[in-house]
DRENVO-174790 format. One record per residue: chain; y, z, x of N, C-alpha, C, CB in turn. Coordinates in nm, 3 decimals. Atoms other than C-alpha are relative to their C-alpha. Glycine has a CB too. Layout:
N
 ch     nc2     nc3     nc1    cac2    cac3    cac1     cc2     cc3     cc1    cbc2    cbc3    cbc1
  A       Y       Z       X       Y       Z       X       Y       Z       X       Y       Z       X
...
END
This chain:
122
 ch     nc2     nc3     nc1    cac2    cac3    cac1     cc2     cc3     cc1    cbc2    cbc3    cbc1
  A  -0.122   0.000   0.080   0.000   0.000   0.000   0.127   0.000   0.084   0.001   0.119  -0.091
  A  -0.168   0.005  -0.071   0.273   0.042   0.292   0.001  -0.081   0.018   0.062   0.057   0.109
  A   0.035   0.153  -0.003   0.170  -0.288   0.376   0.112  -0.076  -0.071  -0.144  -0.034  -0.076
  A  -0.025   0.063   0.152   0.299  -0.439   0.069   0.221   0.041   0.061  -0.119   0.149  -0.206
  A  -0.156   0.010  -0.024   0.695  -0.282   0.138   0.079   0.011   0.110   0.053   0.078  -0.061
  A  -0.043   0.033  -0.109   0.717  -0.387   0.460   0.091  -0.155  -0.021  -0.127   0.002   0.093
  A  -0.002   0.120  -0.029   0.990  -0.643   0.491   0.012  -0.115   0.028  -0.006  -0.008  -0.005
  A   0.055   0.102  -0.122   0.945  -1.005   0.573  -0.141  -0.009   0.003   0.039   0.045   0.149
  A   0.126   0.031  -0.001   0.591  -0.928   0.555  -0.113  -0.070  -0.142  -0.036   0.125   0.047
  A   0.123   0.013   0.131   0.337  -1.106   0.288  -0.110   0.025   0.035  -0.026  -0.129  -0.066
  A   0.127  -0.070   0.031   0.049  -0.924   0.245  -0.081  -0.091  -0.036   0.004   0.100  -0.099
  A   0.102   0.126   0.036  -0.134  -1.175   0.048   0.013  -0.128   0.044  -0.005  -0.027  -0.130
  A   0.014   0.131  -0.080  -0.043  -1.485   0.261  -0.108   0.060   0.110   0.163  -0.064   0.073
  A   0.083  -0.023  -0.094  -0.193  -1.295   0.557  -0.161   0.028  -0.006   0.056   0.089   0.050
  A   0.083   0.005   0.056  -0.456  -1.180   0.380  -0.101  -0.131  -0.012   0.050   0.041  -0.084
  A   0.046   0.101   0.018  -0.540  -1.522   0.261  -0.059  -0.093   0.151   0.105  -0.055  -0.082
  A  -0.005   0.043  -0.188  -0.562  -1.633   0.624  -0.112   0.036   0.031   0.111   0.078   0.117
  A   0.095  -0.043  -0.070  -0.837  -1.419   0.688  -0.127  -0.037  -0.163   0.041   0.188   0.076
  A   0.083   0.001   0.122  -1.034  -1.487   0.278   0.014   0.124  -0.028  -0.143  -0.044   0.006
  A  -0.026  -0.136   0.091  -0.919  -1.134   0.156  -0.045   0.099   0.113  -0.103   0.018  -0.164
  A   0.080  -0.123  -0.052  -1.063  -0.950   0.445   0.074   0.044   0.050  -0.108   0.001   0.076
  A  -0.102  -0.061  -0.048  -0.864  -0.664   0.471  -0.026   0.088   0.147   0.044   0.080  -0.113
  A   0.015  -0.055  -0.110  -1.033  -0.491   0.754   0.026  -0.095   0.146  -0.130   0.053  -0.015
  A  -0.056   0.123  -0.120  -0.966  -0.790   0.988   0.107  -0.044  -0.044  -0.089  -0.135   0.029
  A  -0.148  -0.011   0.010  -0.626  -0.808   0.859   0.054   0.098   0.075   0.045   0.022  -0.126
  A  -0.109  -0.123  -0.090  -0.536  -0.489   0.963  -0.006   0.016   0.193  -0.064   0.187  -0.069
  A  -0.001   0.027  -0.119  -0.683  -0.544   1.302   0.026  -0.107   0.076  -0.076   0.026   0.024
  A  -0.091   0.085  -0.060  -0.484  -0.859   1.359   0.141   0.045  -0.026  -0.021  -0.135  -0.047
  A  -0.136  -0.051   0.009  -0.183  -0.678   1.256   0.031   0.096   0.120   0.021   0.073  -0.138
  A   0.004  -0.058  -0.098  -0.280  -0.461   1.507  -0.013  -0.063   0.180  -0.094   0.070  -0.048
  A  -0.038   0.117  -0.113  -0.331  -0.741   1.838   0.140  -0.024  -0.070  -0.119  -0.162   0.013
  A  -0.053   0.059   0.040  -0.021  -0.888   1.654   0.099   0.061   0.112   0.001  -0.008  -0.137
  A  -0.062  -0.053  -0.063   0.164  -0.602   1.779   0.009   0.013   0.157  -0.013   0.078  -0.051
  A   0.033  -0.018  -0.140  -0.009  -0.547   2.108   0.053  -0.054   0.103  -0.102  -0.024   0.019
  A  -0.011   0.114  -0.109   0.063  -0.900   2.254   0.124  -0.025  -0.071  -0.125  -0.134   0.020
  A  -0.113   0.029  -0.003   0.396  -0.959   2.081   0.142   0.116  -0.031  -0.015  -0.102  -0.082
  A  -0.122  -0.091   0.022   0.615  -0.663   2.053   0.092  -0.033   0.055  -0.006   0.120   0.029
  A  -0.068   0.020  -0.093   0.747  -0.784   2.368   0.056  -0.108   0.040  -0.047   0.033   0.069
  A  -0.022   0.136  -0.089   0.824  -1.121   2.338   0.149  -0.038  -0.025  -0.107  -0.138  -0.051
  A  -0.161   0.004  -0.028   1.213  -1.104   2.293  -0.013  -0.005   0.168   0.101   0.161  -0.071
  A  -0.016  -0.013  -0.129   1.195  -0.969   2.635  -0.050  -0.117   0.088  -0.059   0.118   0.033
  A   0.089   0.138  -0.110   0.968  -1.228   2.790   0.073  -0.140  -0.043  -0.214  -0.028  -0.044
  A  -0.093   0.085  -0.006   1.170  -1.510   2.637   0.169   0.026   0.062  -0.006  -0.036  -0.128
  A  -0.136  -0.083  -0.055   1.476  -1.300   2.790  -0.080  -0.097   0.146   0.017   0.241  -0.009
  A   0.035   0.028  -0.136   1.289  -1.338   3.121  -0.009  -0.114   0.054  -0.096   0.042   0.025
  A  -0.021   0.155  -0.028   1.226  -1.696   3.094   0.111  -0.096   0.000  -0.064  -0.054  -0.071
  A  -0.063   0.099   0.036   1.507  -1.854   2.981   0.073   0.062   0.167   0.079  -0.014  -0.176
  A  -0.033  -0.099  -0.137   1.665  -1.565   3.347  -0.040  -0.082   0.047  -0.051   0.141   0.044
  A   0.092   0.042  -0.148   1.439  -1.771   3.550   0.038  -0.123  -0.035  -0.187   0.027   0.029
  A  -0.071   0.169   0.026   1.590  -2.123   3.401  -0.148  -0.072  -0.042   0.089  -0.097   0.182
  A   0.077   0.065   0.022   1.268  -2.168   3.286  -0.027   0.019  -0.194  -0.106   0.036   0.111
  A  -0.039  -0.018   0.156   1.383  -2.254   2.904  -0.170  -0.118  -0.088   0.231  -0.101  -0.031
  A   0.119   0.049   0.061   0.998  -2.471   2.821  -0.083   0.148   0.019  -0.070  -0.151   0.081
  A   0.041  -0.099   0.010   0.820  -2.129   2.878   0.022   0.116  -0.113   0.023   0.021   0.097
  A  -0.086  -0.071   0.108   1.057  -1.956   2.632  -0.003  -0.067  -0.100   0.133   0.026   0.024
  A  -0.005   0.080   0.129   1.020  -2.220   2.398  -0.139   0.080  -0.056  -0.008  -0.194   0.020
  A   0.117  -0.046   0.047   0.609  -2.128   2.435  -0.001   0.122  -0.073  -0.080   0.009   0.095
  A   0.016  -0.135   0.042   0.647  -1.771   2.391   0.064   0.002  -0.139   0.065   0.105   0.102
  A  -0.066  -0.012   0.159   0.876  -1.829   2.059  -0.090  -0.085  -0.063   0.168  -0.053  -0.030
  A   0.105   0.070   0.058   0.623  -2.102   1.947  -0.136   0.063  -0.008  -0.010  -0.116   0.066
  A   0.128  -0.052  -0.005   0.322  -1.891   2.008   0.039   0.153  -0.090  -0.061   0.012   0.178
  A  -0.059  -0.095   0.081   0.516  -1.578   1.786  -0.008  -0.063  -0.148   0.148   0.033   0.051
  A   0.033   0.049   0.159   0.586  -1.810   1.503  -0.122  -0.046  -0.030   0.083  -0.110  -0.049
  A   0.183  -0.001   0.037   0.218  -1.899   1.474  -0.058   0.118  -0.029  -0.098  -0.046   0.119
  A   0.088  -0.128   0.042   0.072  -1.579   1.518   0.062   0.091  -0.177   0.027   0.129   0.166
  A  -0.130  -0.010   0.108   0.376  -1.488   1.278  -0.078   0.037  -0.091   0.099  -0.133  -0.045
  A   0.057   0.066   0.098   0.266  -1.685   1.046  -0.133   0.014  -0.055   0.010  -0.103   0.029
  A   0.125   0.017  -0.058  -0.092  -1.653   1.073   0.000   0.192  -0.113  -0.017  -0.031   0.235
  A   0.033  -0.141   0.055  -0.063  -1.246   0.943   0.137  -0.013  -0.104  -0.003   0.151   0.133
  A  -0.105  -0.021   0.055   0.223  -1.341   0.727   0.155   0.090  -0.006  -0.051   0.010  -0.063
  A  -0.142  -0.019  -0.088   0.559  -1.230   0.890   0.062  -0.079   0.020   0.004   0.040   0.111
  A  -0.060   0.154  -0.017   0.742  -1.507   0.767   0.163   0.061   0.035  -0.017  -0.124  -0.178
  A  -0.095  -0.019  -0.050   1.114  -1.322   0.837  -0.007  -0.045   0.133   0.029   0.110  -0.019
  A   0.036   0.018  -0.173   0.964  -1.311   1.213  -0.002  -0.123   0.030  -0.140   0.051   0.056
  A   0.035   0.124  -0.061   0.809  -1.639   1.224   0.132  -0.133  -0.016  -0.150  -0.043  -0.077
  A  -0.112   0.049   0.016   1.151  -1.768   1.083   0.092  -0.037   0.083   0.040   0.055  -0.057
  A  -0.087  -0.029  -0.117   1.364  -1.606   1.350  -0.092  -0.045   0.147   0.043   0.179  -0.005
  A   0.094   0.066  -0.080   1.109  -1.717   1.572  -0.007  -0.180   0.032  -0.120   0.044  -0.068
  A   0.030   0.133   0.052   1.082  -2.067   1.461   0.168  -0.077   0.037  -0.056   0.011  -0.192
  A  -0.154  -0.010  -0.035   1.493  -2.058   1.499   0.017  -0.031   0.096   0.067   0.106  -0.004
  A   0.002   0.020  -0.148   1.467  -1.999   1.834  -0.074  -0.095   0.087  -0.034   0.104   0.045
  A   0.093   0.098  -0.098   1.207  -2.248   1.974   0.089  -0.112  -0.047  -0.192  -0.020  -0.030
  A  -0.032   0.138  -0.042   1.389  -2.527   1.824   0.182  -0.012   0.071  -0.025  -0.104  -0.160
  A  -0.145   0.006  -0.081   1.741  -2.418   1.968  -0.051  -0.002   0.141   0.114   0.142  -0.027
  A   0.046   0.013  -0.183   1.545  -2.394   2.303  -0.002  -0.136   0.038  -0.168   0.059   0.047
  A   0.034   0.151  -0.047   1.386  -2.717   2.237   0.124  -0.113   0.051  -0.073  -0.068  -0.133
  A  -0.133   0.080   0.012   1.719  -2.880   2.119   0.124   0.032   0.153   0.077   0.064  -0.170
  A  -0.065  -0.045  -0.129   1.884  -2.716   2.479   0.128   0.043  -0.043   0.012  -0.111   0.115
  A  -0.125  -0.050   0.085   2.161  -2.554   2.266   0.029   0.081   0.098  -0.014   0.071  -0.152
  A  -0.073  -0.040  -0.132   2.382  -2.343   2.475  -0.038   0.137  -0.028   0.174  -0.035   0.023
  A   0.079  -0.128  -0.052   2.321  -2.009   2.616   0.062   0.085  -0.103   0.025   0.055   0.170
  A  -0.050  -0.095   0.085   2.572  -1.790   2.351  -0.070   0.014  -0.146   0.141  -0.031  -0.012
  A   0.066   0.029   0.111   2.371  -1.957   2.044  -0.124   0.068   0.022  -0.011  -0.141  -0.028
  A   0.119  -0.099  -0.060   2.007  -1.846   2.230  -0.029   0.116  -0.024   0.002   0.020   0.111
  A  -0.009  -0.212   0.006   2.146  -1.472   2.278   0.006   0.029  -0.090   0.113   0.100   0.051
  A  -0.027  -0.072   0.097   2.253  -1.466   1.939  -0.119  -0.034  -0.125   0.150  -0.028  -0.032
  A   0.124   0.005   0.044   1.940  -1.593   1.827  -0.131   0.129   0.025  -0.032  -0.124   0.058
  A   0.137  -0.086  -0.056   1.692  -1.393   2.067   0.053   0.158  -0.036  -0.037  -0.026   0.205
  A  -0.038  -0.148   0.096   1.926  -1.047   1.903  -0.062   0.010  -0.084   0.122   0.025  -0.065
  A   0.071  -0.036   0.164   1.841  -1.131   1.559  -0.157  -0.015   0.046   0.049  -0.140  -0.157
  A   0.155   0.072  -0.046   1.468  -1.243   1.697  -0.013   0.156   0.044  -0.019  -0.162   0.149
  A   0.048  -0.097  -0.057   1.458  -0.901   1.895  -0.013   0.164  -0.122   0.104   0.005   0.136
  A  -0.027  -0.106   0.066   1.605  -0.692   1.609  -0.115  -0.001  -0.100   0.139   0.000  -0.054
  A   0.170   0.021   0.084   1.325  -0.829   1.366  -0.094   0.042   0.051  -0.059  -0.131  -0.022
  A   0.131  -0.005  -0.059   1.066  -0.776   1.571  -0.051   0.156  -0.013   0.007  -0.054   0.160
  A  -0.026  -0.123  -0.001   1.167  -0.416   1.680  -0.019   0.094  -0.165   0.142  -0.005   0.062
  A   0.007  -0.078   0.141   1.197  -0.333   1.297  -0.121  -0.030  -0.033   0.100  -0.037  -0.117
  A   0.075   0.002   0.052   0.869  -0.478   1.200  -0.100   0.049   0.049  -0.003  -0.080  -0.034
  A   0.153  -0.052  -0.047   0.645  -0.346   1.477   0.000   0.109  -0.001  -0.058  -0.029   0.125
  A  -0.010  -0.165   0.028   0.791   0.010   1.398  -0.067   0.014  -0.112   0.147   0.068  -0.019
  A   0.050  -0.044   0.180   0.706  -0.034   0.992  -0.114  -0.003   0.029   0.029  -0.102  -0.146
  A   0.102   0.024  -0.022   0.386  -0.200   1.119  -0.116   0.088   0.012   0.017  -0.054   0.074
  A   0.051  -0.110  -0.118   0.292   0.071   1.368  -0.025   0.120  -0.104   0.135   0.046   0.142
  A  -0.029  -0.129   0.115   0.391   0.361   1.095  -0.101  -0.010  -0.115   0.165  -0.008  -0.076
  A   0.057   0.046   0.133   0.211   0.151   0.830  -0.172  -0.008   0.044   0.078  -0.170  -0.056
  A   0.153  -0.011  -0.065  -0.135   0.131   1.012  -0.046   0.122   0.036  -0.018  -0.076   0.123
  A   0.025  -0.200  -0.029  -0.129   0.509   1.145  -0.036   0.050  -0.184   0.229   0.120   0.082
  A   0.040  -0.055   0.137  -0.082   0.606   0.770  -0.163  -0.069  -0.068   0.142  -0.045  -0.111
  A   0.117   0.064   0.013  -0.384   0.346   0.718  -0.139   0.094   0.059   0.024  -0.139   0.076
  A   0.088  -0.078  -0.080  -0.619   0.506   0.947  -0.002   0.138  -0.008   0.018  -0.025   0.121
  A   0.011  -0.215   0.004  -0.517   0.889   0.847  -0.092  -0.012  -0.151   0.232   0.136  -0.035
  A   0.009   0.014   0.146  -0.596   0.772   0.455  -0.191   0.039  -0.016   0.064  -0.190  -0.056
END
């Protein structure tokens, strides 16, 4: 049920993704977090190193997974950002992309995090 008023998140898209199975839902919500909490930062790091096709990956490989557990806000702001990378849009547009991209993220892998603990105490 916290699930559900997380959001940005659809429950029953992600769901559907897996055929209703909620126990392998919750443990891709759980990798989801693992491997992308961090990927503001790592597209931070890449685009630092002038290496702006790496930063595209890491925002292209977010909006999939995104997508994939239904975190369509994320995969949005996500999706935002790979094609301003792609498109080589300038560096002030990026930052003010990879903010909103970082601030989403930050908010959903807290509800996430909060929302799976309560899962596992239940």
């Amino acid at each position: 049920p916290a699930l559900h008023k997380i959001a940005g998140l659809d429950v029953t898209q992600g769901l559907k993704t897996l055929s209703g199975k909620t126990d392998a839902y919750l443990r891709l919500l759980g990798k989801f977090i693992d491997h992308h909490h961090d990927a503001a930062n790592a597209i931070r790091t890449a685009i630092g190193e002038g290496n702006r096709q790496d930063a595209r990956r890491f925002a292209h490989s977010t909006k999939g997974a995104g997508s994939m557990i239904g975190a369509v806000l994320l995969a949005q702001r996500a999706d935002a950002l790979e094609i301003a990378l792609s498109d080589g849009a300038a560096d002030p547009y990026i930052e003010q992309l990879l903010l909103e991209f970082d601030d989403r993220m930050s908010a959903f892998c807290k509800a996430v995090t909060e929302a799976l603990s309560n899962t596992t105490q239940d």
